[in-house]
Backbone bond lengths (Angstrom), bond angles and torsions (degrees), N, CA, C in turn:
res aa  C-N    CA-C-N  psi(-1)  N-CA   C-N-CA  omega(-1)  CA-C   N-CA-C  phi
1 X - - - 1.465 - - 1.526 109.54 -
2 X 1.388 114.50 133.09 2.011 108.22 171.99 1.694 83.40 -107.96
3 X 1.695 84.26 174.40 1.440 102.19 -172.13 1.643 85.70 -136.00
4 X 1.471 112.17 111.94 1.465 135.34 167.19 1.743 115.69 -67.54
5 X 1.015 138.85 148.64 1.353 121.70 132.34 1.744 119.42 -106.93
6 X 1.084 132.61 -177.23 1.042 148.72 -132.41 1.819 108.49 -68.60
7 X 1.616 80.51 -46.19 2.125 99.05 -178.06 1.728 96.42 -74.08
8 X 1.373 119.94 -46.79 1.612 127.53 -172.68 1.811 87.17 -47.04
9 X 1.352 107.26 -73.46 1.760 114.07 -150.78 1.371 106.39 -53.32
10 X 1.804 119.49 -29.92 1.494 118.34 -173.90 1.309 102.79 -81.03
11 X 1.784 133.17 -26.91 1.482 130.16 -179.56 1.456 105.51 -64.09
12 X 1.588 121.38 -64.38 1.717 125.18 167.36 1.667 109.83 -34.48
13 X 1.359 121.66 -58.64 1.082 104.75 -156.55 1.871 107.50 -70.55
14 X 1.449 101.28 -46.41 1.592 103.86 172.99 1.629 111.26 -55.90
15 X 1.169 136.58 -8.56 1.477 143.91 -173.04 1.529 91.74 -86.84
16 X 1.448 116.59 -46.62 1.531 110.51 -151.94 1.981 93.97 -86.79
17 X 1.470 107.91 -34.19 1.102 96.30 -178.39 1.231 126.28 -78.22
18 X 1.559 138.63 11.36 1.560 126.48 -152.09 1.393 71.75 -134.64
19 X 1.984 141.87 -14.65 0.937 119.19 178.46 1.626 119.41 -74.55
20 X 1.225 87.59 -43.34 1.951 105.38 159.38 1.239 135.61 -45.18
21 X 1.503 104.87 -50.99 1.807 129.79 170.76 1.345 128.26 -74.04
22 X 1.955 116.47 -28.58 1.349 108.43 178.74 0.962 84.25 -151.34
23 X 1.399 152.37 51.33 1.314 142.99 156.21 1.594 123.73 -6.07
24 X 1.615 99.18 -51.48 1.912 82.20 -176.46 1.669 113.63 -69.33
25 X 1.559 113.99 1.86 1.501 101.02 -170.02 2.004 98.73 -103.90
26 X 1.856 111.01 19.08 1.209 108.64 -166.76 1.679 95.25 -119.13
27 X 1.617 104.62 140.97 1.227 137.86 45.86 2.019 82.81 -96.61
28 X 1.512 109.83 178.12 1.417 111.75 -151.30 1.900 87.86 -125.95
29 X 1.477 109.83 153.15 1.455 135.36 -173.07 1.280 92.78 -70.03
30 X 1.493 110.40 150.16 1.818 104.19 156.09 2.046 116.67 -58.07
31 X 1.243 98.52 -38.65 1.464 104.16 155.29 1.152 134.32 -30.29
32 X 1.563 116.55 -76.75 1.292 120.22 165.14 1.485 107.20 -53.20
33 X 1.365 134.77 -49.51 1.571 125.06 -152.04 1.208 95.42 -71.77
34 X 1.949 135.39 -40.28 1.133 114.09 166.05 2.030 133.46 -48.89
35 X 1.530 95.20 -45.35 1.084 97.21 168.07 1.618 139.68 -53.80
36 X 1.562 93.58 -19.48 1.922 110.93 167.21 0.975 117.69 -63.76
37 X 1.560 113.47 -68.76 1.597 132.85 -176.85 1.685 98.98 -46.18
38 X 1.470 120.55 -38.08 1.588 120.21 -162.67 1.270 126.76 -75.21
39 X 1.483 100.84 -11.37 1.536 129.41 -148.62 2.219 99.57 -71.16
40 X 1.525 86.77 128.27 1.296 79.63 174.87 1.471 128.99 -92.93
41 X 1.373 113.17 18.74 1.515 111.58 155.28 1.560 115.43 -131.80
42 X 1.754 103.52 170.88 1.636 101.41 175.45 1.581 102.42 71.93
43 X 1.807 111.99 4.64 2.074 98.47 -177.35 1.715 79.80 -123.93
44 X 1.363 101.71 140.62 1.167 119.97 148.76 1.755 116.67 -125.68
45 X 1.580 97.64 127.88 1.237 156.93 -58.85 1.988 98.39 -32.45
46 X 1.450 93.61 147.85 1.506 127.03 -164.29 1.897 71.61 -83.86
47 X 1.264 97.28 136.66 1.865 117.12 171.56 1.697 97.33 -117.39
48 X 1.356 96.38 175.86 1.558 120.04 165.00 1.220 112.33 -165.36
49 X 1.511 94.86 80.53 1.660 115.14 -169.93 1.445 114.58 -88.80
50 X 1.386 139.98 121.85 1.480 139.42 177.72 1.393 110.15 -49.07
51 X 1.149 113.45 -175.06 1.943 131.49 -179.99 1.281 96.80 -77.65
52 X 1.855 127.99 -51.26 1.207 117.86 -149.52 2.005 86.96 -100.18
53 X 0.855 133.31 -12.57 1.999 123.14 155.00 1.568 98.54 -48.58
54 X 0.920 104.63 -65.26 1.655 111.42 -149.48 1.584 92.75 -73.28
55 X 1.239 135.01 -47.36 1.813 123.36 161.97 1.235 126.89 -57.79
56 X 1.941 115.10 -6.32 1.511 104.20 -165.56 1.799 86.20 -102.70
57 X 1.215 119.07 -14.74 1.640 137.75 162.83 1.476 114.24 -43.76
58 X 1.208 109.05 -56.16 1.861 129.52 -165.01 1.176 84.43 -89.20
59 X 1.139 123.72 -56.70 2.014 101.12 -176.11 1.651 124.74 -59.59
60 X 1.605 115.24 -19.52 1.608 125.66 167.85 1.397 106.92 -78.06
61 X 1.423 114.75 -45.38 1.270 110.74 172.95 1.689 127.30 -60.03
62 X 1.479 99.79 -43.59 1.221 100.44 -170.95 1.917 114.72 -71.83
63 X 1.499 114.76 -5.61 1.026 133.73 -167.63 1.900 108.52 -68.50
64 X 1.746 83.67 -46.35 1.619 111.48 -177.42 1.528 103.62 -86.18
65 X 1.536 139.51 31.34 1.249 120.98 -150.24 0.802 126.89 -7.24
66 X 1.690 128.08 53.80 1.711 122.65 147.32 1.731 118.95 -66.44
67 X 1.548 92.00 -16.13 2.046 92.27 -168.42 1.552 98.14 -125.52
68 X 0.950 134.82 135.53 1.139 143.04 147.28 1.285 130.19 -102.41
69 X 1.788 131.85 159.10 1.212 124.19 -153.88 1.581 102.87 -143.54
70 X 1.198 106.77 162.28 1.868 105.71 -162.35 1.883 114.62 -167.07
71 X 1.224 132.35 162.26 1.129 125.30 164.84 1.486 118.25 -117.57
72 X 0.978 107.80 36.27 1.549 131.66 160.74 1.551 103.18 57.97
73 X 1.684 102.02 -153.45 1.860 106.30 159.48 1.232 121.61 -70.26
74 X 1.057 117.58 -15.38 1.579 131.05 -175.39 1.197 118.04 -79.76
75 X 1.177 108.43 -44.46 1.548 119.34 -177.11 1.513 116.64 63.59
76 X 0.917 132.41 18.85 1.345 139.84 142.13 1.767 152.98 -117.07
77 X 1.470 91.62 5.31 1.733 107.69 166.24 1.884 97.27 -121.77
78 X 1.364 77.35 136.35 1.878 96.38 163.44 1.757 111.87 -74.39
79 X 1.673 105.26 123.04 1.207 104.15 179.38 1.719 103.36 -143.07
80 X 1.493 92.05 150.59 0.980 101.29 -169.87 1.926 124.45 -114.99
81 X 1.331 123.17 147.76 1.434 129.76 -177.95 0.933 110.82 -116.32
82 X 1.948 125.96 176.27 1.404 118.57 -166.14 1.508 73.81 -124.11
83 X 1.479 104.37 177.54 1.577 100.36 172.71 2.190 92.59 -153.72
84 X 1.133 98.73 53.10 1.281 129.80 -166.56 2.019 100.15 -60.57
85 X 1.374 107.85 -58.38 1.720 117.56 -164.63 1.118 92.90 -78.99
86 X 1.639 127.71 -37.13 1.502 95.54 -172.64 1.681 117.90 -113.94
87 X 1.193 110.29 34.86 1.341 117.39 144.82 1.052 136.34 -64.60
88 X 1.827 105.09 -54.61 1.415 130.14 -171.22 1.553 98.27 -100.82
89 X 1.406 137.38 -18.42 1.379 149.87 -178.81 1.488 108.96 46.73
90 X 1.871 81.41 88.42 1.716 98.30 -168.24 1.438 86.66 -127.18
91 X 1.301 113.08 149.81 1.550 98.83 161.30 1.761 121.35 -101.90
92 X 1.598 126.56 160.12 0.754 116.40 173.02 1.678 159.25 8.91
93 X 1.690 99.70 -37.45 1.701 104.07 179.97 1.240 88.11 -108.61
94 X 1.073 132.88 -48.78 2.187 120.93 160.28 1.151 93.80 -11.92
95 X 1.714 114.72 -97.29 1.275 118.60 -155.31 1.523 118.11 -41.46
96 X 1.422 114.12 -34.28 1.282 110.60 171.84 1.279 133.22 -73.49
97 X 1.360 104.75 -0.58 1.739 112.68 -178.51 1.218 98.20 -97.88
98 X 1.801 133.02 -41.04 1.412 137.14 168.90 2.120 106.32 -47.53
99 X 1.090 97.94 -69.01 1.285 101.62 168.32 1.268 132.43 -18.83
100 X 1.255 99.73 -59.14 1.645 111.46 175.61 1.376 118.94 -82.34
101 X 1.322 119.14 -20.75 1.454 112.15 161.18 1.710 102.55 -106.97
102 X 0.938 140.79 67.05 1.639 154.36 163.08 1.993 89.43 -140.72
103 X 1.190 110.93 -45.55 1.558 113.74 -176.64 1.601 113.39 -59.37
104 X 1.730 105.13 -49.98 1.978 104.22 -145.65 1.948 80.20 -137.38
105 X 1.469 106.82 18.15 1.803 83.20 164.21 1.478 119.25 70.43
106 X 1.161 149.35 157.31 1.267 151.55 -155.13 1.823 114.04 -62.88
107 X 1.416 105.25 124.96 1.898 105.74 -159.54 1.869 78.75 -117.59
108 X 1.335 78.08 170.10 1.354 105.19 167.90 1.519 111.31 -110.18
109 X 1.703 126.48 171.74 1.956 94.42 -170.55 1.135 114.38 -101.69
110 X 1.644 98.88 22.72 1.790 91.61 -178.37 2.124 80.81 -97.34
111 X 1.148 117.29 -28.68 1.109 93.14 -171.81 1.517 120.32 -97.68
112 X 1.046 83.86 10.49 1.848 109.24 156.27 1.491 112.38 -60.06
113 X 1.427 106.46 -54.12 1.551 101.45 -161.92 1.307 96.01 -111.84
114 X 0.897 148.65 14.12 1.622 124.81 123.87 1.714 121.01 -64.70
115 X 1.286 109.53 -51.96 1.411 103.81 -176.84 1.709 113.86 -69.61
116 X 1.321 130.72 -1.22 1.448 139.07 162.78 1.708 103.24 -97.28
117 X 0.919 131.21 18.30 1.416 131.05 -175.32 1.687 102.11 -70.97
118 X 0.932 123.77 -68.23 1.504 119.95 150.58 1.266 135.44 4.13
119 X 1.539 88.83 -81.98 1.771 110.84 -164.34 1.642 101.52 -76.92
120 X 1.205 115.07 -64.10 1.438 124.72 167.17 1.660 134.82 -130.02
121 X 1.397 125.29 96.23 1.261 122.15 -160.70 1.670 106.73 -60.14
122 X 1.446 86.86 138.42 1.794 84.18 177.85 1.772 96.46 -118.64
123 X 1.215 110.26 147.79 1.536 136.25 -165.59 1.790 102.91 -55.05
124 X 1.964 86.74 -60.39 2.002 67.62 -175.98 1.689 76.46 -162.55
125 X 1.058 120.15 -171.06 1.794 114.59 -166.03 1.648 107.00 -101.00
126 X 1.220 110.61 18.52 1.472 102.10 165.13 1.872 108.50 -91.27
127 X 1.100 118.61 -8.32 1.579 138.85 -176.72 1.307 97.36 -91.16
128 X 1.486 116.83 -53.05 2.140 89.44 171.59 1.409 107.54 -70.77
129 X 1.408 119.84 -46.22 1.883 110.78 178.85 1.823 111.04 -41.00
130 X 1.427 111.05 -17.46 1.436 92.30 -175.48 1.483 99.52 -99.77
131 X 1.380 126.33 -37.00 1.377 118.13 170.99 1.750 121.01 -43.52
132 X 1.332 84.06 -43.79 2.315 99.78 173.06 1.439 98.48 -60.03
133 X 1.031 110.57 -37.18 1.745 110.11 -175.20 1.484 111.72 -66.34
134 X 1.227 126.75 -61.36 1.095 131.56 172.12 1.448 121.84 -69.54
135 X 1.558 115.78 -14.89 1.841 98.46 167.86 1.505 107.47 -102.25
136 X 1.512 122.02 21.46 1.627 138.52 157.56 1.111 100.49 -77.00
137 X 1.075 125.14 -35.06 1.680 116.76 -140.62 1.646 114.73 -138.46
138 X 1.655 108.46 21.31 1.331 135.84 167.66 1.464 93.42 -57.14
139 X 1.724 102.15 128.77 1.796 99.37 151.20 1.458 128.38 -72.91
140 X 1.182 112.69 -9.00 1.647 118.84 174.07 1.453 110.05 -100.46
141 X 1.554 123.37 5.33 1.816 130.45 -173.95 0.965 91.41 -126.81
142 X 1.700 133.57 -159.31 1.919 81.77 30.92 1.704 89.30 -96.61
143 X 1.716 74.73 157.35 1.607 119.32 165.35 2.006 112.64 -52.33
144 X 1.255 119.83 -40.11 1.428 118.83 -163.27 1.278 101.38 -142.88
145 X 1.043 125.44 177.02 1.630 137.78 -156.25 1.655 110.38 -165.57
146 X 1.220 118.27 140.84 1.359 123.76 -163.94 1.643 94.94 -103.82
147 X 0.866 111.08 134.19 1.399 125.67 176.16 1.382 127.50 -92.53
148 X 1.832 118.81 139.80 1.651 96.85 167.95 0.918 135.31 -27.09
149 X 1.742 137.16 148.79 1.458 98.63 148.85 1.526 106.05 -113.14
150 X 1.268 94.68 159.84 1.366 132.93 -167.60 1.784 100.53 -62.63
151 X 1.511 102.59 164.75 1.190 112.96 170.96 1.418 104.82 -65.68
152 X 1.379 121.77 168.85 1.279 127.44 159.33 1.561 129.01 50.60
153 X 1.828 97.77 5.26 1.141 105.55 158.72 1.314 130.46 -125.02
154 X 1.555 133.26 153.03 1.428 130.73 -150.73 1.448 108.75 -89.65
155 X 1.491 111.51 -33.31 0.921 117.64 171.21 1.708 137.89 -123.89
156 X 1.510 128.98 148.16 1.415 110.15 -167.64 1.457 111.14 -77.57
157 X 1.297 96.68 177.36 1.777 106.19 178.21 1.243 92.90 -112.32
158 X 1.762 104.49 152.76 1.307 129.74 -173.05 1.741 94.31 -115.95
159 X 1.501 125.41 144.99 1.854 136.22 165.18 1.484 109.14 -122.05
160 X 1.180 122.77 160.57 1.224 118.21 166.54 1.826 99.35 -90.70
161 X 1.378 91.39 -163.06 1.491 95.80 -171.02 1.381 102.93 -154.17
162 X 1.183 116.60 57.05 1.482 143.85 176.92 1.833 117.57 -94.48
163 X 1.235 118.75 -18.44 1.249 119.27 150.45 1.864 118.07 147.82
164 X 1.055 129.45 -159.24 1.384 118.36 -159.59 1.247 128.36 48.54
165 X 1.479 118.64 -121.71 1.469 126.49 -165.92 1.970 104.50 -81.35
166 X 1.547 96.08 -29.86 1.443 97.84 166.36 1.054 124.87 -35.02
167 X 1.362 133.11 -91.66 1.424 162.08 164.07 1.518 106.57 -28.24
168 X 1.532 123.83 -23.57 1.375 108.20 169.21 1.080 127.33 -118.81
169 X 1.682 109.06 12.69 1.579 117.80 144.17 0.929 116.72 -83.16
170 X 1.427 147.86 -2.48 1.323 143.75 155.59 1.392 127.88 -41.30
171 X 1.195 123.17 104.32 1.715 105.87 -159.07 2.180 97.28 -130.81
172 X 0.806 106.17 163.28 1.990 113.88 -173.04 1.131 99.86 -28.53
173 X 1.784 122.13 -61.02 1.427 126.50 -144.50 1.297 111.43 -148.29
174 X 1.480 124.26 -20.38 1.203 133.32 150.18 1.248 120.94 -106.21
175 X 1.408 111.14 159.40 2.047 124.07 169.36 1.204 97.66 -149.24
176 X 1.540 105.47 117.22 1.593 136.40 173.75 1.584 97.20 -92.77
177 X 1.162 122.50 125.68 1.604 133.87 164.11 1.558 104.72 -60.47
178 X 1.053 106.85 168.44 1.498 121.17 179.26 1.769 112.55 -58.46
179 X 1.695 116.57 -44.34 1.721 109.16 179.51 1.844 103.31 -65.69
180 X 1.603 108.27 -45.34 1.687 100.72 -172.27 1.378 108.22 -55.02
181 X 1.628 108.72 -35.90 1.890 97.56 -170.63 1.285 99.80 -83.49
182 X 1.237 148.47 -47.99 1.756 119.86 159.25 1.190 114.72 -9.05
183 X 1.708 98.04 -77.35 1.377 99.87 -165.56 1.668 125.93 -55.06
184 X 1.087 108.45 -9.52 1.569 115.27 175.77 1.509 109.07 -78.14
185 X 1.343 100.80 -37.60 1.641 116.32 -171.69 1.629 92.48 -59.58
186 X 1.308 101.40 -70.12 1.458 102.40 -157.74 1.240 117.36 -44.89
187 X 1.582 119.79 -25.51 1.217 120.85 -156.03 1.776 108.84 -100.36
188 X 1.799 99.98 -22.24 1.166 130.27 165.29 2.299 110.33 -35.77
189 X 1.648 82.93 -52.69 1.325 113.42 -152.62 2.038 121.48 -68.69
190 X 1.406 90.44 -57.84 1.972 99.99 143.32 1.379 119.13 -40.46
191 X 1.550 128.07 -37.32 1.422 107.76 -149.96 1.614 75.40 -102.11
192 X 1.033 129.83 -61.14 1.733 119.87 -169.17 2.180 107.27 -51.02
193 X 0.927 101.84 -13.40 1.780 101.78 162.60 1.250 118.70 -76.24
194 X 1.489 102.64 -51.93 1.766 113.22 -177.66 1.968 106.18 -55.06
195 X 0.906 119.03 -39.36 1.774 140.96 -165.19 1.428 86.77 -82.56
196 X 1.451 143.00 -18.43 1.337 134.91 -178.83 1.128 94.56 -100.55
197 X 1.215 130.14 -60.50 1.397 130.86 -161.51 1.749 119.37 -68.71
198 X 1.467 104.87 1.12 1.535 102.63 -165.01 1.820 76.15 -100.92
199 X 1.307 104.36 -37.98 1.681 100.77 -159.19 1.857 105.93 -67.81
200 X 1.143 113.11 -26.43 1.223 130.32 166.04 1.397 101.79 -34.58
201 X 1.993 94.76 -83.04 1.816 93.74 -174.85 1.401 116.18 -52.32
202 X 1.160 124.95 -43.91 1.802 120.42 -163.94 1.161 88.35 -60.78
203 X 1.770 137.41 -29.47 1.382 100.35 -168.77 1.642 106.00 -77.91
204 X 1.682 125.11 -34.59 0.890 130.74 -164.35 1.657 120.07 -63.58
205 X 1.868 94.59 -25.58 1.446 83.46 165.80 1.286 135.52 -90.31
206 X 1.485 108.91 -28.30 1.717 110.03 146.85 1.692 117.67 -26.89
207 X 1.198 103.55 -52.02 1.780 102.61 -172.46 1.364 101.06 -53.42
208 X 1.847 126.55 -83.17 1.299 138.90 140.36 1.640 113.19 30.41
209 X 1.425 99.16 -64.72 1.851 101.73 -179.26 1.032 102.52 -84.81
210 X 1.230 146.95 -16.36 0.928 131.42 -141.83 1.759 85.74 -114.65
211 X 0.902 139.71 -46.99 1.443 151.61 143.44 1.933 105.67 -16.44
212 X 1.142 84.26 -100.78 1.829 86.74 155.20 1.528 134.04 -5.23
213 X 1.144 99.80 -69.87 1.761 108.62 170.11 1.603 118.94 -69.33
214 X 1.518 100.87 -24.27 2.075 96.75 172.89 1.388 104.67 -93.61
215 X 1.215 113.87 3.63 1.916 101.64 175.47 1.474 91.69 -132.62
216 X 1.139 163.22 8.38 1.211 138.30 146.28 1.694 110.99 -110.00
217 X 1.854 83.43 136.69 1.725 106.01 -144.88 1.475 106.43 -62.49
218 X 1.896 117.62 -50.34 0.923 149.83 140.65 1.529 107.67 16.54
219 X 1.634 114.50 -65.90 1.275 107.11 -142.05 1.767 88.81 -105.08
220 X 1.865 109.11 -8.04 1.590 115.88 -165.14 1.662 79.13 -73.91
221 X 1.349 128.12 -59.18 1.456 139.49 -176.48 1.658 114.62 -37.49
């Protein structure tokens, strides 16, 4: 298992997709790779990451050989590759299902295979449910995690589990997405105040009597 953070997962995923999408312009410029990560559609959450984010990224990555670096046919611009499938030794529509949720954040697999329509067409959405199936159920992962589902929706969402907030919604038997565990928090958060504030008064009224009984004569008598 690697553990990504946020700039790492958007460099991989934009690496895997522009290799898929425009191949002759891949392995990709620090230029372009900024311009991926920046891109205001197809990213969930949309960044506006500098030259030296997105290089201090490729140097963590490249540490872990997830990124590799090259001067192409040209031999005079530094460019860079992901080396994503055969780390984890996934093939191709894997990587593209990681991709797309490292890109747009936790999908569901119908909206899996529209938003991979591109990179890799999938037949009909019982073909990403089996890819989700099998990067659950990796003996070296799993790679992704099935998510509550939500009210008002038919179907659950699937995350990878590549690092951050991922990996620590992962729980034995349930996985709460990021709005349910708020919402747990928040609701968490009133009742541990109320349990302070009562202990507060009991102490204050202890004080109170205790006050009470050294100034009224009555009760010194």
């Amino acid at each position: 298992m690697i553990d990504l953070d946020r700039l790492e997962q958007r460099v991989i995923g934009v690496l895997i997709e522009k290799q898929l999408t425009v191949p002759e312009t891949y392995p990709l410029t620090l230029n372009a790779l900024v311009a991926g990560c920046n891109q205001k559609t197809s990213r969930h959450p949309v960044m506006e990451l500098s030259d030296a984010q997105v290089q201090s990224a490729l140097e963590a990555l490249k540490q872990r050989t997830l990124v590799m670096e090259s001067y192409g046919a040209s031999g005079r611009v530094l460019r860079y590759a992901h080396n994503l499938p055969k780390w984890l030794n996934v093939g191709t529509t894997a990587a593209t299902v990681l991709a797309v949720l490292m890109l747009r954040g936790p999908q569901t697999p119908g909206e899996l295979r529209t938003h991979a329509a591109r990179l890799a067409p999938f037949g009909d959405v019982s073909e990403v449910e089996t890819e989700l199936e099998d990067l659950m159920t990796r003996p070296d992962g799993p790679f992704v995690v099935k998510l509550q589902r939500e009210p008002g929706r038919r179907e659950s969402r699937y995350m990878h589990l590549f690092g951050g907030e991922s990996t620590e919604l992962a729980a034995d038997d349930q996985v709460l997405d990021e709005p349910a565990a708020e919402t747990a928090t928040a609701v968490a958060r009133p009742v541990e105040r109320i349990a302070a504030l009562e202990s507060a008064v009991a102490e204050l009224r202890t004080e109170i009597e205790s006050l009470k009984a050294r100034l009224d004569p009555a009760r010194q008598g």
